[in-house]
DRENTORDREN-165360 format. One record per residue (C-alpha): x, y, z; residue number from 1. Coordinates in nm, 3 decimals, decimal comma, always signed. Last residue first. Layout:
// residues N
<pt <X; Y; Z>; NUM>
...
***
This chain:
// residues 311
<pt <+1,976; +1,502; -0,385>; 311>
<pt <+1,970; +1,459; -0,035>; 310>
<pt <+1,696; +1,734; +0,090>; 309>
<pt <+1,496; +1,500; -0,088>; 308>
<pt <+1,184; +1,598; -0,287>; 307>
<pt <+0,804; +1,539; -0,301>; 306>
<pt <+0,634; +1,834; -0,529>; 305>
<pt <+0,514; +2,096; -0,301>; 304>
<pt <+0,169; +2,073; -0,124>; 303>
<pt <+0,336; +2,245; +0,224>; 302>
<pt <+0,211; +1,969; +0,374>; 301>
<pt <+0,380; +1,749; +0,154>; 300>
<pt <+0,724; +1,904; +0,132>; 299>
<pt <+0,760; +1,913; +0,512>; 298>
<pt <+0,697; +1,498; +0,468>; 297>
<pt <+0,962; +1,518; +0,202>; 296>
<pt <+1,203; +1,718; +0,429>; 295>
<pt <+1,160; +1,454; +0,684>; 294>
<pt <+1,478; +1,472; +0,779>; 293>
<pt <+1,555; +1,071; +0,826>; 292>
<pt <+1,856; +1,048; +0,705>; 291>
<pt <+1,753; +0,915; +0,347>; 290>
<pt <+2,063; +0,746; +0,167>; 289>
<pt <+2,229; +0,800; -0,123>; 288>
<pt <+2,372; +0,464; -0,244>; 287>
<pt <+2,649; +0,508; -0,387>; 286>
<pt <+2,885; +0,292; -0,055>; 285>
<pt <+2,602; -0,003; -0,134>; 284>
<pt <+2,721; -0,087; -0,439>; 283>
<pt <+2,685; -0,454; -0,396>; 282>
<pt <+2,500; -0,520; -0,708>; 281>
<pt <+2,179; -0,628; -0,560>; 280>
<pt <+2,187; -0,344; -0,326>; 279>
<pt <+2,264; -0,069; -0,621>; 278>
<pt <+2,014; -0,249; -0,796>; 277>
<pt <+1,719; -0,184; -0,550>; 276>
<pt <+1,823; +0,143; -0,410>; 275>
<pt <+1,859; +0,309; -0,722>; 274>
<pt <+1,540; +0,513; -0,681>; 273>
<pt <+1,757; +0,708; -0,435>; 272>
<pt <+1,629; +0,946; -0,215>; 271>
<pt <+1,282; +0,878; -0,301>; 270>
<pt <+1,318; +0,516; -0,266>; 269>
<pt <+1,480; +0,537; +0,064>; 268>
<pt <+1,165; +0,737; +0,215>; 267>
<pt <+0,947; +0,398; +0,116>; 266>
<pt <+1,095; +0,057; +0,098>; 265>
<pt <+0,870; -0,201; +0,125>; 264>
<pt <+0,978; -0,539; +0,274>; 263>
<pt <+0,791; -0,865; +0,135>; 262>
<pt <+0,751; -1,228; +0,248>; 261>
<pt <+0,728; -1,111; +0,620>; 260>
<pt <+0,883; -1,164; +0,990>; 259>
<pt <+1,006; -1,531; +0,849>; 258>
<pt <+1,394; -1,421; +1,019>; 257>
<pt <+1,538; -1,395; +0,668>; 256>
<pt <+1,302; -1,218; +0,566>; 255>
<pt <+1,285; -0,923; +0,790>; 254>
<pt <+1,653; -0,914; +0,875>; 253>
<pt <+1,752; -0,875; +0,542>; 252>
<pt <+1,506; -0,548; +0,527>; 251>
<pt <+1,697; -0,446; +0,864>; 250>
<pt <+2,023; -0,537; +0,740>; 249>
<pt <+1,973; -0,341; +0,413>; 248>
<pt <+1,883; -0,049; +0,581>; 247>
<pt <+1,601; +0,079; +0,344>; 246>
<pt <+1,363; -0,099; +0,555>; 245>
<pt <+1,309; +0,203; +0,800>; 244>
<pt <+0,963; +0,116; +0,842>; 243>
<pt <+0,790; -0,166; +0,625>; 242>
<pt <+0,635; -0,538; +0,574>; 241>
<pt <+0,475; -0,642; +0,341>; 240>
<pt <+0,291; -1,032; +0,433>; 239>
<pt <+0,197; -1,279; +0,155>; 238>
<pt <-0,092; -1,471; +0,201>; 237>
<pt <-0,150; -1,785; +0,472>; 236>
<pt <-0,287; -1,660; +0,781>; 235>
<pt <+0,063; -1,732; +0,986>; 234>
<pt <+0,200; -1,487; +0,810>; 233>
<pt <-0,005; -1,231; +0,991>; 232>
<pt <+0,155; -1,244; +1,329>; 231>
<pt <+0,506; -1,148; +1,130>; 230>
<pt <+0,379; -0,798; +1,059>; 229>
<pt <+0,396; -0,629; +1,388>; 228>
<pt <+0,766; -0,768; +1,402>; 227>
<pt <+0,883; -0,637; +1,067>; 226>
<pt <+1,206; -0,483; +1,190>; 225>
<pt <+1,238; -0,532; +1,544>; 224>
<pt <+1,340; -0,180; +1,797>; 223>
<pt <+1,195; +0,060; +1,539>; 222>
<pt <+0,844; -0,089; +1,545>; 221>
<pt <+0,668; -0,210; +1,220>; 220>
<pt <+0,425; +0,002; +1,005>; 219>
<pt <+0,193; -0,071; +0,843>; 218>
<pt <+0,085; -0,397; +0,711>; 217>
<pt <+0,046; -0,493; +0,326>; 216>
<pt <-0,216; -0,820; +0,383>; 215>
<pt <-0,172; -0,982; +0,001>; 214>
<pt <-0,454; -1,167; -0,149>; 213>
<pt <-0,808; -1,055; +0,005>; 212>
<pt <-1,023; -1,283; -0,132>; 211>
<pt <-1,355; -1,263; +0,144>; 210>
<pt <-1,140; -1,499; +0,384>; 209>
<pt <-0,782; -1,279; +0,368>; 208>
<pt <-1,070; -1,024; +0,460>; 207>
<pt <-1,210; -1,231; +0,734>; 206>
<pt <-0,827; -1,357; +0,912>; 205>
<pt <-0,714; -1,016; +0,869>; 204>
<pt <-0,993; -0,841; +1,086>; 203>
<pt <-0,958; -1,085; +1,355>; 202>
<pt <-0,566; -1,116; +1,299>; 201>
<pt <-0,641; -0,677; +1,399>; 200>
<pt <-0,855; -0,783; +1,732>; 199>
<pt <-0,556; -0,980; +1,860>; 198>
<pt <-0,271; -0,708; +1,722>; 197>
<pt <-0,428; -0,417; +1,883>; 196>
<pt <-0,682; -0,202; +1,899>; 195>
<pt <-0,789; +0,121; +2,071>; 194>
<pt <-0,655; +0,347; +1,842>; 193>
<pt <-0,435; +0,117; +1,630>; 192>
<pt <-0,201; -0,154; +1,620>; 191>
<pt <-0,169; -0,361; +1,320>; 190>
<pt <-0,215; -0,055; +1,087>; 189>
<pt <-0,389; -0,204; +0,784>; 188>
<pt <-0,336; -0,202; +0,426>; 187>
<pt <-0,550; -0,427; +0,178>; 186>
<pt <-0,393; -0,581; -0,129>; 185>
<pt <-0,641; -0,748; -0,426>; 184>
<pt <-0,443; -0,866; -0,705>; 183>
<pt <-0,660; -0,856; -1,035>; 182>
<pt <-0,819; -1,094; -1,245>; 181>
<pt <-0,952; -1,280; -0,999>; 180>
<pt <-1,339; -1,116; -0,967>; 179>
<pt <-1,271; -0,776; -1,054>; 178>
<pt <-1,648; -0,629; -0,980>; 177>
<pt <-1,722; -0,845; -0,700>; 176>
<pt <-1,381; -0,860; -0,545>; 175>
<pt <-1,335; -0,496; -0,579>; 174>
<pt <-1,745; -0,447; -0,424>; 173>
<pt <-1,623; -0,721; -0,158>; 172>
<pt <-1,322; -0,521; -0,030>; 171>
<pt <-1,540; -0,260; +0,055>; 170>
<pt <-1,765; -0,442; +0,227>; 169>
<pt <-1,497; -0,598; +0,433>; 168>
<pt <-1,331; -0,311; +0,543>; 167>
<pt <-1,704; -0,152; +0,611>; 166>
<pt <-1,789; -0,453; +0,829>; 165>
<pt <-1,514; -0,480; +1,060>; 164>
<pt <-1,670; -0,295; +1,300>; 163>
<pt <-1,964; -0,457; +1,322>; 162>
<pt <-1,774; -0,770; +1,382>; 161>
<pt <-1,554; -0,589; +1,646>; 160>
<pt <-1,871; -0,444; +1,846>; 159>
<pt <-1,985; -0,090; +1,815>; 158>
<pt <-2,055; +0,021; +1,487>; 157>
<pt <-2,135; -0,043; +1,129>; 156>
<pt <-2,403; -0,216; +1,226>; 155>
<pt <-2,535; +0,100; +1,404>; 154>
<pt <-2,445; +0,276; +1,695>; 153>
<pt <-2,151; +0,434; +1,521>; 152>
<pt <-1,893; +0,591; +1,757>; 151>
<pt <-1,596; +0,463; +1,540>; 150>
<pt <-1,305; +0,678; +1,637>; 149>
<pt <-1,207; +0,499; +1,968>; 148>
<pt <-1,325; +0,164; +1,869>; 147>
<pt <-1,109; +0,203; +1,578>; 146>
<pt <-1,232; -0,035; +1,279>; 145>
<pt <-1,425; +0,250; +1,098>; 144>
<pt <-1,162; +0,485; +1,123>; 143>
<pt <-0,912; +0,219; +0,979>; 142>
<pt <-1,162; +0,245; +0,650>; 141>
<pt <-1,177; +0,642; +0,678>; 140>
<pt <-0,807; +0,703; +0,699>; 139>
<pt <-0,633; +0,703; +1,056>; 138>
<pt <-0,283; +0,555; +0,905>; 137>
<pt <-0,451; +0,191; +0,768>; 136>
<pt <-0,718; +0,096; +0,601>; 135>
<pt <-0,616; +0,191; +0,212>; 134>
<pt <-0,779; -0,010; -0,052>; 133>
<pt <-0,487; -0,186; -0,241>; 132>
<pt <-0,547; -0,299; -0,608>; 131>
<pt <-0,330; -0,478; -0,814>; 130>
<pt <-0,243; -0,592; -1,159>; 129>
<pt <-0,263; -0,231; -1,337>; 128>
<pt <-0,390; -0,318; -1,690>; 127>
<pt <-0,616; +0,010; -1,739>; 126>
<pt <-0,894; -0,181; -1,778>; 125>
<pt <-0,859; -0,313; -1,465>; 124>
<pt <-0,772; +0,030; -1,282>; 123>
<pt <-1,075; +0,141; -1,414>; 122>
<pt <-1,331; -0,145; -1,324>; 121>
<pt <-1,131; -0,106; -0,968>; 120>
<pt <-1,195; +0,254; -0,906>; 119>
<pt <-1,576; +0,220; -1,106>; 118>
<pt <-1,633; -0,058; -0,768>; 117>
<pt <-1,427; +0,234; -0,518>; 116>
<pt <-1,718; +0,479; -0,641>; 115>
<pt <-2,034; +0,215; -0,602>; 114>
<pt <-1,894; +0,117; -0,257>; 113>
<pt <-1,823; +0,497; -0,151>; 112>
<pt <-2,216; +0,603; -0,228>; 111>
<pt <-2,334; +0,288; -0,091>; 110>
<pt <-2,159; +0,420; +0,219>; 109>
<pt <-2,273; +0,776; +0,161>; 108>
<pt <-2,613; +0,711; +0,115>; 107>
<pt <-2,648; +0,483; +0,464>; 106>
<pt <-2,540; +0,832; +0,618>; 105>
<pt <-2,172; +0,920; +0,710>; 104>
<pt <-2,106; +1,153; +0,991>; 103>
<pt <-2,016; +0,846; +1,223>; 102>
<pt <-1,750; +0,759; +0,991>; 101>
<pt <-1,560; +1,066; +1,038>; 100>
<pt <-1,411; +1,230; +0,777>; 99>
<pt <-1,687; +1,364; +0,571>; 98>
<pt <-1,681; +1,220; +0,206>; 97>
<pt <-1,526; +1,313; -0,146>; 96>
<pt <-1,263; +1,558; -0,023>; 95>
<pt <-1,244; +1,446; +0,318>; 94>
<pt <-1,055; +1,150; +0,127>; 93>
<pt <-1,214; +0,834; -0,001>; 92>
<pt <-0,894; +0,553; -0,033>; 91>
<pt <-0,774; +0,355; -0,308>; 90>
<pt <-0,371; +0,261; -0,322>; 89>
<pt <-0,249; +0,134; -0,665>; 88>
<pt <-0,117; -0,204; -0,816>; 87>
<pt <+0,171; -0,241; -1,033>; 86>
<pt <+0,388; -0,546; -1,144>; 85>
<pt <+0,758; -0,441; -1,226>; 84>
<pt <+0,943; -0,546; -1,564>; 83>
<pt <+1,091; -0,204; -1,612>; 82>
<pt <+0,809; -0,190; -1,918>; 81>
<pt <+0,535; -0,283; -1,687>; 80>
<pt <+0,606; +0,051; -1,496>; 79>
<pt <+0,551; +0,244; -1,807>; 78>
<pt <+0,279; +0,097; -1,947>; 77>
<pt <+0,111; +0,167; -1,584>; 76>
<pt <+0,175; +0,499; -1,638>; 75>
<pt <+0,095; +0,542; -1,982>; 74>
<pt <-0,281; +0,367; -1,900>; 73>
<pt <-0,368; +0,609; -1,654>; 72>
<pt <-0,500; +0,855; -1,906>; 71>
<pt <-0,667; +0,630; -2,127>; 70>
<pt <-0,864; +0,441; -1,849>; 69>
<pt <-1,004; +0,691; -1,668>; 68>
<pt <-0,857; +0,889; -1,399>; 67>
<pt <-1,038; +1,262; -1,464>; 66>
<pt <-1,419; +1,215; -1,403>; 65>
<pt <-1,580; +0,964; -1,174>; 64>
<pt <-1,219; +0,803; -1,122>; 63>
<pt <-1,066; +1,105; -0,896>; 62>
<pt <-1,354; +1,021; -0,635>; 61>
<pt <-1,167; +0,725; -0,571>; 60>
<pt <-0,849; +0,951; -0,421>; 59>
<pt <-0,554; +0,846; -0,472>; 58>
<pt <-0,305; +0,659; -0,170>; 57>
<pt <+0,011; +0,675; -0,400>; 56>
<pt <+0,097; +0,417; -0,676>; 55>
<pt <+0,206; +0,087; -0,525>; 54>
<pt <+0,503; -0,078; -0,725>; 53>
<pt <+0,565; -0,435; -0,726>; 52>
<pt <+0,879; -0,632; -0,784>; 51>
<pt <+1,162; -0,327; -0,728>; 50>
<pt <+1,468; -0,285; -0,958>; 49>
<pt <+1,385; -0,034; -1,242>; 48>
<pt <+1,030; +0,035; -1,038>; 47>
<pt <+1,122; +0,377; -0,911>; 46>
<pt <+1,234; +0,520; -1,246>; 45>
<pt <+0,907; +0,406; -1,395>; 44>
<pt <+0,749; +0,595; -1,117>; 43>
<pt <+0,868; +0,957; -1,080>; 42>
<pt <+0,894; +0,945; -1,480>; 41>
<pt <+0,474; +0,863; -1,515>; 40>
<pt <+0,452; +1,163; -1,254>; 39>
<pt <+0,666; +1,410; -1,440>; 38>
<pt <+0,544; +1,289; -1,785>; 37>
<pt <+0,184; +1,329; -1,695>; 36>
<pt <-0,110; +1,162; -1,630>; 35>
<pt <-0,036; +1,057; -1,246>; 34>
<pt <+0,026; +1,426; -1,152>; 33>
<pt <+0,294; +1,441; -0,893>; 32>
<pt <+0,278; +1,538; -0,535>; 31>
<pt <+0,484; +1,225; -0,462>; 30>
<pt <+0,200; +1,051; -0,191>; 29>
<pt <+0,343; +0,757; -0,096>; 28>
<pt <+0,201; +0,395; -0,176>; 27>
<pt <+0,511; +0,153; -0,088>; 26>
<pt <+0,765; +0,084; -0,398>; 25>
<pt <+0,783; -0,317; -0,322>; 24>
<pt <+1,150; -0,511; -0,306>; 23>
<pt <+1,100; -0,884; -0,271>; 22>
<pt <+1,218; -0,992; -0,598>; 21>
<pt <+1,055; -1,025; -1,005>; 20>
<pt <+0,717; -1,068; -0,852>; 19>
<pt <+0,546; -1,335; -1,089>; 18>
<pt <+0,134; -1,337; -1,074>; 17>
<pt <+0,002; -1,663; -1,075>; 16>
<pt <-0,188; -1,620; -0,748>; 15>
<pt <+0,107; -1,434; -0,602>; 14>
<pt <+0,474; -1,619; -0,733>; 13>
<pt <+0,770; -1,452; -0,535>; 12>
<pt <+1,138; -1,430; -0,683>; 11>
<pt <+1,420; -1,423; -0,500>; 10>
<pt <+1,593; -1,071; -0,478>; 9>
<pt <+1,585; -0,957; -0,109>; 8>
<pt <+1,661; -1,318; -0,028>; 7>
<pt <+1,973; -1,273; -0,227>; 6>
<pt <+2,129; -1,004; -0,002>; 5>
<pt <+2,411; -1,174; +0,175>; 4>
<pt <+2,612; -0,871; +0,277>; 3>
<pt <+2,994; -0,738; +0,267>; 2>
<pt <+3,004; -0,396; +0,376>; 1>
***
């Protein structure tokens, strides 16, 4: 296979933070513990090659107690060493909050501000350069914008703007506590229960507005790699794409058709965490490549560590 790939490895300046290339380590759950060798290994051998790693969707509640700064500073020492940037995934889970957002009092909102506000404190101190807070997949944040989930009657319910409101409130108690001296991603599923593209530039448009620097949308369709994501570009940040962007021609295809200014690659990276140099290299014949078992998926819900039935 004989492929152009040097738009996968340009370089990408965000708010005076240098991405080495176009490749981003997406925010999936490994199953590994964050502190420790096995975890801090699962990453820094992910970002030899990538420009930004996000760690895994964790849990804010984690901060109060056993994420502080000393133990999550090896593991973002580690990444910075392979010359990747790092930013992390924030999201409440059922284990820190009910799931639905109309089971959530006035107390439990201010109660998830304050917690993702120590999140980002942390994960400053800490030295990652990013942030993500996780609205997309069904999670509480994309629950609030779903018209379908979000039976609120309050102002946090009902019409878009209301809506809206707990994305953006969220995103204001990073900005607020971080000011600029961090990256702040949000995730989003561009279409949704009950929503679609139109509503989702609504959303977009106000937190790219309130200092929202990179719009990381998930995922794309099958049929036209990074199509859901293109409609954002036009809002001025950088755009990650992803799904089934492990296919060189696919993630080629992405940029070179203005679809995004990012492509992550997720199931790829766990089968081979040489993806990225491999590709730049031209060894594309070692890489090994995820068929699309979902062993690791199995792995998850089981609560195993994250393999590949390919190794």
């Amino acid at each position: 296979m004989s492929l152009d790939t040097t738009p996968l490895f340009q370089p990408l300046e965000i708010r005076g933070r240098l991405l080495r290339n176009r490749v981003v380590l997406p925010p999936m759950v490994a199953q590994r513990d964050l502190k420790g060798p096995e975890g801090i290994d699962w990453y820094a051998r992910r970002a030899q090659g990538v420009g930004l790693v996000i760690v895994e969707s964790t849990d804010i509640g984690r901060f109060r107690d056993e994420l502080t700064v000393e133990a999550l500073r090896p593991l973002v020492d580690a990444v910075h060493a392979t010359g990747a940037l790092i930013a992390i995934q924030l999201f409440p889970t059922v284990r820190v909050v009910p799931t639905s957002p109309a089971e959530l009092s006035g107390e439990d909102i201010a109660a998830i501000l304050a917690t993702y506000r120590l999140a980002a404190e942390t994960c400053l101190r800490a030295g990652f350069d990013g942030v993500e807070p996780h609205g997309a997949h069904g999670y509480v944040l994309n629950q609030f914008f779903s018209p379908e989930q979000n039976t609120r009657t309050d102002a946090y319910g009902g019409d878009l703007t209301a809506r809206m409101r707990m994305a953006l409130e969220v995103v204001d108690a990073i900005k607020s506590t971080v000011g600029d001296e961090m990256l702040l991603l949000y995730r989003h599923t561009p279409v949704g229960r009950g929503y679609g593209i139109e509503e989702s530039l609504v959303l977009a448009e106000a937190l790219v507005a309130a200092g929202v620097d990179v719009l990381d949308l998930s995922p794309s369709s099958i049929e036209a790699p990074g199509d859901r994501a293109a409609p954002f570009k036009a809002l001025g940040v950088p755009v990650i794409a992803v799904n089934l962007l492990d296919e060189v021609e696919r993630a080629l295809e992405v940029l070179n058709e203005g679809r995004a200014d990012l492509v992550a690659v997720g199931r790829g990276m766990i089968a081979d965490p040489g993806w990225p140099l491999k590709v730049a290299e031209g060894r594309f014949d070692e890489i090994v490549r995820c068929i699309r078992c979902d062993g690791c998926h199995a792995d998850l819900r089981r609560g195993d560590a994250v393999g590949c039935t390919q190794w």
